[in-house]
N, CA, C and O of each residue as an XYZ file, in Angstrom:
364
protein
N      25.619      7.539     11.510
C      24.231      7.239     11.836
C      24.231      6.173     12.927
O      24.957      5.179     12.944
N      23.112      6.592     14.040
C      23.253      5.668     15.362
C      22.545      4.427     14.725
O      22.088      4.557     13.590
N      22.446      3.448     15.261
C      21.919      2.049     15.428
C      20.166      2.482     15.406
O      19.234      2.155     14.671
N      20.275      3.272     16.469
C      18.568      3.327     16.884
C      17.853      4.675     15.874
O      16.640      4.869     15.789
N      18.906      5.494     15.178
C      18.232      6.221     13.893
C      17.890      5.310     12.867
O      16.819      5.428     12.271
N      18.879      4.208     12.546
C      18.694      3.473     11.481
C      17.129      2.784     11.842
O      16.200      3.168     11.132
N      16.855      1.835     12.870
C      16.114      1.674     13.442
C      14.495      2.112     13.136
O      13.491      1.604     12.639
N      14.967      3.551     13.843
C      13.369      4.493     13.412
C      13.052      4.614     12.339
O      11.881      4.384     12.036
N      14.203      5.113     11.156
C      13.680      5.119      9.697
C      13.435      3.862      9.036
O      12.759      3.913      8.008
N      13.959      2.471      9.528
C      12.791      1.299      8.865
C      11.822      1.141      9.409
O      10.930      0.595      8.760
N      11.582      1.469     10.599
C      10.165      1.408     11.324
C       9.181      2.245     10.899
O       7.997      1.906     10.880
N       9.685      3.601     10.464
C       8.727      4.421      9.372
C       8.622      3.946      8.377
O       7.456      3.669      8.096
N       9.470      3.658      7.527
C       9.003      3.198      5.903
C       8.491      2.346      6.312
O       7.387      2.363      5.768
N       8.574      0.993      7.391
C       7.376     -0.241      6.873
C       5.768      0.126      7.717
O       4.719     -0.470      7.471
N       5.963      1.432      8.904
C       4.365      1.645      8.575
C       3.956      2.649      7.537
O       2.919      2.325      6.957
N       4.398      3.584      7.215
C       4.744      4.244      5.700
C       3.873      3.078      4.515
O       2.797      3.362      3.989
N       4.451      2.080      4.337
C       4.301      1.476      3.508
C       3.077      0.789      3.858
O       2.214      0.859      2.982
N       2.835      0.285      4.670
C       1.422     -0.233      5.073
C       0.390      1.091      4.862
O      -0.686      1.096      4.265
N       0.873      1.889      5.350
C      -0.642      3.261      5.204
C      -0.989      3.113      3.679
O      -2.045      2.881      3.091
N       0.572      3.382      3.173
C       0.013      3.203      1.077
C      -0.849      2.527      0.230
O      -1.776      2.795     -0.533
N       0.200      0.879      0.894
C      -0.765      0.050      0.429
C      -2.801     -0.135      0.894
O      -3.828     -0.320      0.242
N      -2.532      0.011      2.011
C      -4.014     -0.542      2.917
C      -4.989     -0.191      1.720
O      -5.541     -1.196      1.273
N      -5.287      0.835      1.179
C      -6.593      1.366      0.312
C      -6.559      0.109     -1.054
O      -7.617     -0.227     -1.586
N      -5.418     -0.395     -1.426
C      -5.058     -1.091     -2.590
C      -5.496     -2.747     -2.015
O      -6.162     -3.631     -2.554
N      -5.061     -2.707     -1.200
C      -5.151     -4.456      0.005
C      -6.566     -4.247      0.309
O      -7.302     -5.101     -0.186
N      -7.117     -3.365      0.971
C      -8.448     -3.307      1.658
C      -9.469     -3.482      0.509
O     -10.560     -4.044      0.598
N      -9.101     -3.091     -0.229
C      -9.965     -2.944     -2.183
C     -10.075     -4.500     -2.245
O     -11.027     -5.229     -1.968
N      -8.746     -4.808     -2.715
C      -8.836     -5.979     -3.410
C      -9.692     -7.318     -2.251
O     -10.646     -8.067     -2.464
N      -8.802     -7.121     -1.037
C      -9.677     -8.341     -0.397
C     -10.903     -8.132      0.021
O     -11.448     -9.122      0.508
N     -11.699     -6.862     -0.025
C     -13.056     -6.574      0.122
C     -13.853     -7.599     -1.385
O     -14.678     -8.507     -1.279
N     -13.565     -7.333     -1.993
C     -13.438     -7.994     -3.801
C     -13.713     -9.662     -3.625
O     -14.655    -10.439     -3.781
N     -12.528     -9.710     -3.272
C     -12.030    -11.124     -3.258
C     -13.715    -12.037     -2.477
O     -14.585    -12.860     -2.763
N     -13.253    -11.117     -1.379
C     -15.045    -11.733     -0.336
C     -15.753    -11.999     -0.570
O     -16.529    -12.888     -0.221
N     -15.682    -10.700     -1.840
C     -17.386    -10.542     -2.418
C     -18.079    -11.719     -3.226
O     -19.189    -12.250     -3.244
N     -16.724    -11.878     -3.965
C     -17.072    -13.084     -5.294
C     -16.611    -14.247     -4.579
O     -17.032    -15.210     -5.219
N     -15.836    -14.725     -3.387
C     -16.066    -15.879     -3.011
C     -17.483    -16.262     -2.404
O     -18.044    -17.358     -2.404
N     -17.846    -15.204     -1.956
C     -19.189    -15.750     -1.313
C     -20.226    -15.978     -2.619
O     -20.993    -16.939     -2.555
N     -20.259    -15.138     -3.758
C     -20.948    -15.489     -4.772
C     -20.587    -16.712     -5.514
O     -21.461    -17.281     -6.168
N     -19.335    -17.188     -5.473
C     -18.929    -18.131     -6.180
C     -19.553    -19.616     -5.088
O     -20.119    -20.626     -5.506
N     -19.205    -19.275     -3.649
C     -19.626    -20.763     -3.159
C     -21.323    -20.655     -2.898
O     -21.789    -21.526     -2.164
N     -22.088    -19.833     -3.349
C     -23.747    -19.887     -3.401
C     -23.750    -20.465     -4.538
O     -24.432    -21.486     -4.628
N     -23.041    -20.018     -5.665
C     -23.702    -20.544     -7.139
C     -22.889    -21.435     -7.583
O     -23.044    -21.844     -8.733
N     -21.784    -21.960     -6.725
C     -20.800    -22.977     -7.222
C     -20.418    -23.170     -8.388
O     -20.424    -24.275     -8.930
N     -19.940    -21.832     -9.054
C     -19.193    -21.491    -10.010
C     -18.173    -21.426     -9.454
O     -18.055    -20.927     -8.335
N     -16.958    -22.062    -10.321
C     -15.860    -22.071     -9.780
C     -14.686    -21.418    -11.077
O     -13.849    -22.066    -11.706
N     -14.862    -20.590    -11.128
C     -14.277    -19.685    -12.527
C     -12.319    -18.836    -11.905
O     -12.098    -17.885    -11.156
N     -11.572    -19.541    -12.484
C     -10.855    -18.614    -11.546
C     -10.958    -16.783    -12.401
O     -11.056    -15.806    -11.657
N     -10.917    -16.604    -13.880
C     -11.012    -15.155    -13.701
C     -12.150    -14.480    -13.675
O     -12.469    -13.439    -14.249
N     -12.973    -15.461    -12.651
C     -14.372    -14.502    -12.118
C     -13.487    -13.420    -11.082
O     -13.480    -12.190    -11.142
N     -12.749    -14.319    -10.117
C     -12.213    -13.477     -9.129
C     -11.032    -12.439     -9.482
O     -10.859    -11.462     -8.753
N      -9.964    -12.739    -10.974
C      -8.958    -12.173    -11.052
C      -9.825    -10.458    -11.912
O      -9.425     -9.346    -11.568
N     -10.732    -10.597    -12.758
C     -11.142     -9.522    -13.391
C     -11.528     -8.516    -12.283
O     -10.937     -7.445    -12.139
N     -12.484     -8.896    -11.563
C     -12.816     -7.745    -11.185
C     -12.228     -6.696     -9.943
O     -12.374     -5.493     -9.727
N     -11.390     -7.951     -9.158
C     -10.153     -7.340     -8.618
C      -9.062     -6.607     -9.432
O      -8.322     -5.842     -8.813
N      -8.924     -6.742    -10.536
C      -8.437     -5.873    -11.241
C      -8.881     -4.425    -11.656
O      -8.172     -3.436    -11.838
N     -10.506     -4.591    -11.779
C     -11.171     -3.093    -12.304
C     -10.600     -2.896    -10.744
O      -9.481     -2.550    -11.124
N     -10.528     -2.862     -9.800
C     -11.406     -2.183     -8.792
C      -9.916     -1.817     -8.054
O      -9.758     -0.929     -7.215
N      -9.255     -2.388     -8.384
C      -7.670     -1.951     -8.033
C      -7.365     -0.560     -9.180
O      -7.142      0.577     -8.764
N      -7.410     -0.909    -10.589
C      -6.799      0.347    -11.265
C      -8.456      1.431    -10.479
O      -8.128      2.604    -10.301
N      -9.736      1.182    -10.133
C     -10.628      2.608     -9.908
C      -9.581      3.155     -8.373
O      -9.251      4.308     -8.097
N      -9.348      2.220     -7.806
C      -8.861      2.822     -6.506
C      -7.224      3.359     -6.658
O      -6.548      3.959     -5.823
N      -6.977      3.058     -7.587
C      -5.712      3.654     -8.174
C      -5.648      5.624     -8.624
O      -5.136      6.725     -8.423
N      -6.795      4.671     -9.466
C      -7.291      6.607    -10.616
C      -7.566      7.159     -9.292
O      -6.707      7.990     -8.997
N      -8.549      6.979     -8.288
C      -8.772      7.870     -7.415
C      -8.236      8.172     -6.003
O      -8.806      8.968     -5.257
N      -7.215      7.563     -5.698
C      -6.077      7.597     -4.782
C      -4.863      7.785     -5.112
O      -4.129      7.913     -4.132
N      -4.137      7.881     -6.531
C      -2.998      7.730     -6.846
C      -2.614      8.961     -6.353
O      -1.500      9.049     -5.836
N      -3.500     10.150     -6.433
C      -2.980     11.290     -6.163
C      -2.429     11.513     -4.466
O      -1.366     12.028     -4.118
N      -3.416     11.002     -3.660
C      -3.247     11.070     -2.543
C      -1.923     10.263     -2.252
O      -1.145     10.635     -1.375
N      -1.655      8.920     -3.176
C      -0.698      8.165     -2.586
C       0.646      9.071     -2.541
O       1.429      9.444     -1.667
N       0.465      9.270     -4.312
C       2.041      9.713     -4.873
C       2.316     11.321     -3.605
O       3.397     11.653     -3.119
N       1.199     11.889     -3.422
C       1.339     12.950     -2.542
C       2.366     12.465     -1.251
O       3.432     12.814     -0.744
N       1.434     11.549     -1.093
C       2.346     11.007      0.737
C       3.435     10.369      0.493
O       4.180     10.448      1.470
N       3.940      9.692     -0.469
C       5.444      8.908     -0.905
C       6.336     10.291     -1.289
O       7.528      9.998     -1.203
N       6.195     11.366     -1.591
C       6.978     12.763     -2.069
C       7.408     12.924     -0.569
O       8.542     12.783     -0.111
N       6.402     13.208      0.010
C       6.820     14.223      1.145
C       7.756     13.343      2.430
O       8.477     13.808      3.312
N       7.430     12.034      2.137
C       8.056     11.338      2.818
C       9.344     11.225      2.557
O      10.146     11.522      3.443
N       9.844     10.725      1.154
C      10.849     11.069      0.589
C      11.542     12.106      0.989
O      12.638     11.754      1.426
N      11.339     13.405      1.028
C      11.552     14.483      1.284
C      12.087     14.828      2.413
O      13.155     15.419      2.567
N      11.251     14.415      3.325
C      11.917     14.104      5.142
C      12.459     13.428      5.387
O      13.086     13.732      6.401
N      12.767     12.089      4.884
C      13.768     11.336      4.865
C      15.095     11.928      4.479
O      15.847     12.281      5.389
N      15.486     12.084      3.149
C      16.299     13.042      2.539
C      16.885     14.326      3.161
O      18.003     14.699      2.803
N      16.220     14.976      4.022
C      16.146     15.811      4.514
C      16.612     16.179      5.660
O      17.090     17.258      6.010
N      16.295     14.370      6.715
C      17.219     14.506      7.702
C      18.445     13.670      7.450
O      19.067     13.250      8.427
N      18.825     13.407      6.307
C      19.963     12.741      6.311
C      21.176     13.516      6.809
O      21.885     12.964      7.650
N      21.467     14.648      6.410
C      23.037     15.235      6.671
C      22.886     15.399      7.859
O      24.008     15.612      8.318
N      21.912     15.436      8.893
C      21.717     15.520      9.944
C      21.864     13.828     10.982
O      22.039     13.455     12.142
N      21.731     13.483     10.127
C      21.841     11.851     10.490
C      23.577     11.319     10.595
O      24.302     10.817     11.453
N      23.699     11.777      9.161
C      25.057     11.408      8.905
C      26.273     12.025      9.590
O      27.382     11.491      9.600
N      25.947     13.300     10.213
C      26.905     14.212     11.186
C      26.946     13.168     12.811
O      28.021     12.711     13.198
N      25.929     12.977     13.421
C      25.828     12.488     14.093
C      26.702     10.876     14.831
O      27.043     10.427     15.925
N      26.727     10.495     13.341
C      27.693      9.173     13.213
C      28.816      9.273     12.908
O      29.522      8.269     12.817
């Protein structure tokens, strides 16, 4: 395996991995916003005001993305795997 294959396949898995996460990150710190701005109007300062409901709202975006995620982590897997003996001839 060349230098610059190795290269491309961490450069895929870490935007790979950013596409996955984003719906899970974008959830939670949309969340986070929400109840800081409610928390510094009503100056409640609760910390599991903010940990609960970032939690519902992570497992809803879970139940309703998991499918899509686990879909795109397979197939990726898959092509990875896939070009390996092709990788490994090369080197």
């Amino acid at each position: 395996m060349t230098q610059n294959a190795a290269l491309s396949i961490a450069s895929q898995t870490m935007l790979f991995a950013a596409k996955i996460a984003a719906p899970i990150l974008l959830s939670a710190m949309a969340v986070g916003l929400v109840i800081s701005f409610f928390q510094s109007v009503t100056q409640i300062q609760e910390m599991t005001l903010t940990f609960v409901p970032k939690l519902l709202v992570i497992g809803l975006v879970i139940a309703f993305a998991g499918h899509w995620m686990l879909g795109q982590f397979t197939g990726f897997v898959h092509e990875v795997v896939g070009e390996l003996p092709r990788l490994l001839k090369t080197g």
